[in-house]
C-alpha positions in Angstrom: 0.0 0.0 0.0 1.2 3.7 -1.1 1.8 6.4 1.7 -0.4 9.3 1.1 2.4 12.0 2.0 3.4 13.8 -1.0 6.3 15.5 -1.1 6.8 19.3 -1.5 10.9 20.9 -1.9 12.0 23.9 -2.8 15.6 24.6 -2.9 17.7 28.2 -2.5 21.0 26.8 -2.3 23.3 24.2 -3.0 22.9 22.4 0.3 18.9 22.7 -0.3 19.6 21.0 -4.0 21.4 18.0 -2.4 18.5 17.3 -0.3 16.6 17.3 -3.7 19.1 15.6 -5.5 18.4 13.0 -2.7 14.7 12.6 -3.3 15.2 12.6 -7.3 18.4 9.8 -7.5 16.8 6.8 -9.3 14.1 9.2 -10.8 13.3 7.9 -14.7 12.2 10.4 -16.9 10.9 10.2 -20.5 13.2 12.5 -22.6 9.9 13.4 -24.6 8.7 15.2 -21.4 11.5 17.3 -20.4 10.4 21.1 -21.6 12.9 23.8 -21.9 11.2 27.1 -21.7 13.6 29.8 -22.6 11.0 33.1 -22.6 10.1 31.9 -19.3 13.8 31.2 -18.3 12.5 27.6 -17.1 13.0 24.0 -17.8 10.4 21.6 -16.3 11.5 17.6 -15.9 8.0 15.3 -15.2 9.2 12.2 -13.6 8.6 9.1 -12.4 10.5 9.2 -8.5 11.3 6.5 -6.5 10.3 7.2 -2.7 13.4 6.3 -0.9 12.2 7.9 2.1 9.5 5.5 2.0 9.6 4.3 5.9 12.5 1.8 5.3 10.5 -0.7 8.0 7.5 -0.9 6.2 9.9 -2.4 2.8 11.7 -4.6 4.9 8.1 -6.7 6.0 6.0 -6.2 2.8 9.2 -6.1 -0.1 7.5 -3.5 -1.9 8.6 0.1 -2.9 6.6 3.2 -3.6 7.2 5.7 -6.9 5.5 8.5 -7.1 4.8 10.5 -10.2 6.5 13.9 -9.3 7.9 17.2 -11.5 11.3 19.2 -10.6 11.8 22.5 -12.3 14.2 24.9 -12.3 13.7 28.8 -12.8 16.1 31.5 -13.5 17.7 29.2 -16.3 19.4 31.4 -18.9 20.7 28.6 -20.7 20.1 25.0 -21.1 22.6 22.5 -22.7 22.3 18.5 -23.2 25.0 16.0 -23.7 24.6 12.4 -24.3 20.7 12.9 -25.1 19.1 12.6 -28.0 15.7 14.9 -28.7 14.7 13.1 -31.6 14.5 10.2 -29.4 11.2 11.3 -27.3 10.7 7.8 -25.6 14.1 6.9 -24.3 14.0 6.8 -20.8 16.9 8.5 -18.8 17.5 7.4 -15.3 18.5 10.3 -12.7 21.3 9.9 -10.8 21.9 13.1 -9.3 22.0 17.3 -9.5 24.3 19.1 -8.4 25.7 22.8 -8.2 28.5 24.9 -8.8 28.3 28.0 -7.9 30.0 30.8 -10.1 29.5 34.8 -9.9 27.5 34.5 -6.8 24.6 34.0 -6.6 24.9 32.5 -10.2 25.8 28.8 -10.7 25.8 25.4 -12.9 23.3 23.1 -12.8 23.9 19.7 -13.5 21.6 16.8 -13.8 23.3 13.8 -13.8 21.6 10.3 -16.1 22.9 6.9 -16.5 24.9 6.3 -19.7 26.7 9.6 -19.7 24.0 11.8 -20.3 23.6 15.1 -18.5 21.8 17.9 -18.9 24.1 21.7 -17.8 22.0 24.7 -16.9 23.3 28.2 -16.2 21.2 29.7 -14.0 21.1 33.5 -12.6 20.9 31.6 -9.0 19.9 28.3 -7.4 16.4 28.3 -7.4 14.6 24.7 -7.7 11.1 22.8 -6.8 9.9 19.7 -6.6 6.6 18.1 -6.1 4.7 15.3 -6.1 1.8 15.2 -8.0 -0.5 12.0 -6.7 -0.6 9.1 -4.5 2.4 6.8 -4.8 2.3 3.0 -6.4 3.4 0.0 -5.5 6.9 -1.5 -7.3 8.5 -4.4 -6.0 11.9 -3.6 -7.6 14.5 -0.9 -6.5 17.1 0.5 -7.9 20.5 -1.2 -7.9 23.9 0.5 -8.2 26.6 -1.3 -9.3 30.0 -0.9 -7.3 33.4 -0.5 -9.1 
């Protein structure tokens, strides 16, 4: 059974982002979906999240997980810039590993979201300034997302 909580973020700084970056790792997201809004200095990622704060007792008795259909956007984005992805290709699925920061001319910085296969997507933005939300309940998923170890 789901958890009803849905999850609400914003973040104003880098440490704020890494607690978002937390919520989002494992995240899959159609590249189809992603919407770069330039005039409204924007881009807009729907995903699919997994819930790793999903009460980790709870998993441990039933072996299910929870993912919750959830968008992160970031505004203030004065340019966007993808590497590894292909737009013509609007069903491939990228797998979110991470976002981090870098600051710059304060309070300006780099964006980076982080996908599986050494894709990323670079945004320079005027400052940090990120949200994320969950949209509806969560689903059950009896797999999670394995990392492999080097």
């Amino acid at each position: 059974m789901a958890s009803s909580g849905r999850l609400r973020l914003m973040a104003m700084d880098e440490e704020d982002l890494q607690i978002i970056s937390a919520h989002v790792q494992d995240a899959v997201v159609k590249v189809g979906d992603i919407k770069w809004l330039p005039h409204e200095k924007r881009i807009i990622l729907p995903m699919n999240r997994f819930a790793w704060e999903a009460a980790p007792e709870r998993r441990a008795l039933s072996r299910l997980f929870e993912r919750r259909r959830a968008v992160l956007h970031f505004e203030r984005v004065e340019e966007a810039k993808s590497f590894g992805i292909d737009r013509n290709e609007g069903e491939r699925v990228l797998s979110l590993l991470a976002v981090q920061f870098a600051p710059t001319a304060a309070p300006a910085g780099e964006v980076t979201l982080v996908f599986a296969g050494d894709a990323a997507i670079k945004l320079k933005v005027e400052c940090c300034e990120a949200r994320l939300a969950d949209l509806g309940p969560a689903w059950s998923t009896p797999r999670q997302p394995r990392h492999m170890t080097s």
